[in-house]
C-alpha positions as CSV (number, residue, x, y, z in Angstrom):
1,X,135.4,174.1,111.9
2,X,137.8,171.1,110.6
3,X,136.4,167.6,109.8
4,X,137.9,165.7,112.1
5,X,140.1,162.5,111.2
6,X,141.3,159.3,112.4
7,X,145.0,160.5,111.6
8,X,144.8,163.8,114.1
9,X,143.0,161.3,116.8
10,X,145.5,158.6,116.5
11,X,148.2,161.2,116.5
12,X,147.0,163.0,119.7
13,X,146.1,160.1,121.3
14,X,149.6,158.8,121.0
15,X,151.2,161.9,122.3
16,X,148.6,162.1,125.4
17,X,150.2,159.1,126.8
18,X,153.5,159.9,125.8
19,X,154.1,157.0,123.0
20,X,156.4,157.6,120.2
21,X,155.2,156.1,116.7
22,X,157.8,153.1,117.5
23,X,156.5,152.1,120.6
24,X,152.7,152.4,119.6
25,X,153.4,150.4,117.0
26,X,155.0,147.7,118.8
27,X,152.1,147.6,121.1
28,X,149.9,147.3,117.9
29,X,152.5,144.6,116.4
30,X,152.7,146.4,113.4
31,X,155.6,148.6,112.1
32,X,156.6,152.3,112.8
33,X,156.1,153.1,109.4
34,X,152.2,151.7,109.3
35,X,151.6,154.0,112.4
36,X,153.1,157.0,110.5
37,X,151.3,156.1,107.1
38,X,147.9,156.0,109.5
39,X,148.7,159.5,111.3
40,X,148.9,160.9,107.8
41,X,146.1,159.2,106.6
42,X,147.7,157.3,103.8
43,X,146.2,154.0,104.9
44,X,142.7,153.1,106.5
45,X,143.3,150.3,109.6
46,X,141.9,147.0,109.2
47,X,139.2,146.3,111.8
48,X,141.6,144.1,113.5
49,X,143.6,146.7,113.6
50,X,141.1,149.2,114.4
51,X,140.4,147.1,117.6
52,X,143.8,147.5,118.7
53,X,144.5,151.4,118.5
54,X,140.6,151.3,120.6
55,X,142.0,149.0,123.2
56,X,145.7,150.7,123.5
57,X,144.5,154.2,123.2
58,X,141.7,153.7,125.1
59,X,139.7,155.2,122.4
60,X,135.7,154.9,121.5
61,X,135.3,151.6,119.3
62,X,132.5,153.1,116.9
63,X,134.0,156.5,116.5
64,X,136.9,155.5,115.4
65,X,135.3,152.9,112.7
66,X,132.8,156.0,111.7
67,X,136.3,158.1,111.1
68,X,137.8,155.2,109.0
69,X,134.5,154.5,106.9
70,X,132.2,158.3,107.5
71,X,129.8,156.4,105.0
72,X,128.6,154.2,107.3
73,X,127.0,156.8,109.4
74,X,123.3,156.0,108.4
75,X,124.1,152.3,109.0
76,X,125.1,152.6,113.1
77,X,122.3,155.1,113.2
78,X,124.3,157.9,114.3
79,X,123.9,161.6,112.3
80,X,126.4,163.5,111.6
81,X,128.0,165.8,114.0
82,X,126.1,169.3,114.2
83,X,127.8,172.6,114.5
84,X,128.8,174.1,117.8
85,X,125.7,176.3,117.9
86,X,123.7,173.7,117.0
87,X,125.2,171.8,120.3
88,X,125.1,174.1,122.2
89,X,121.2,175.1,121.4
90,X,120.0,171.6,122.2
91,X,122.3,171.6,125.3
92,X,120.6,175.0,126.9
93,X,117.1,173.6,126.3
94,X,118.1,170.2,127.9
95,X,119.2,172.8,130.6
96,X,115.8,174.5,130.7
97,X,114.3,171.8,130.2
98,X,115.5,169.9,134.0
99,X,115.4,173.5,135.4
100,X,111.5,173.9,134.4
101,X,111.1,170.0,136.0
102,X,113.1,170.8,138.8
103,X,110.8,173.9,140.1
104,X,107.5,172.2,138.8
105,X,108.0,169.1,141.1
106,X,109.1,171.7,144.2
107,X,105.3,172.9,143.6
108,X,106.3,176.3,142.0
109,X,104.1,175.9,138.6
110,X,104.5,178.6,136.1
111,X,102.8,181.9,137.0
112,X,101.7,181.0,139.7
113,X,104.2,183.3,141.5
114,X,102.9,186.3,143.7
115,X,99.3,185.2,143.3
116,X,97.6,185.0,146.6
């Protein structure tokens, strides 16, 4: 799986509402050029400017500072991402997790099935 980066988000982003690099940069006040040196992750945004994309791109404030500066995972708190599996393992026992809540409140306890 590819690391993700703020270049590819910015980039998508961008085309999902249909914004050339011009006209996002004119909504950020900055130049075409500092757009395009972002996308291809020659430069790192200021937070100012980091602000700005979030707010015009409607885009998550703290992952977008954690792309710009990955170091600072351990300071938000956050952990790195885990694999797909890894995801999808802790998602199937949150599942069977509400599904084993769900029939214990409806008075079906475990085993308890068939017995008379």
């Amino acid at each position: 799986m590819k690391k993700e980066a703020l270049g590819q988000v910015l980039k998508q982003r961008r085309a999902a509402y249909a914004l050339t690099q011009r006209e996002l940069a004119r909504k950020l006040g900055v130049k075409a050029s500092h757009v395009a040196y972002l996308e291809n992750g020659r430069r790192r945004p200021s937070l100012s400017l980091l602000s700005r994309l979030a707010n015009t791109l409607d885009l998550d404030r703290q992952r977008l500072f954690l792309l710009v500066h990955p170091e600072a995972h351990w300071v938000v708190g956050e952990q790195r991402q885990s694999s797909p599996a890894k995801k999808h393992e802790r998602h199937m026992a949150q599942v069977c997790e509400r599904s084993r809540r769900a029939s214990t409140s409806q008075g079906d306890e475990p085993g308890t099935q068939g017995s008379a």
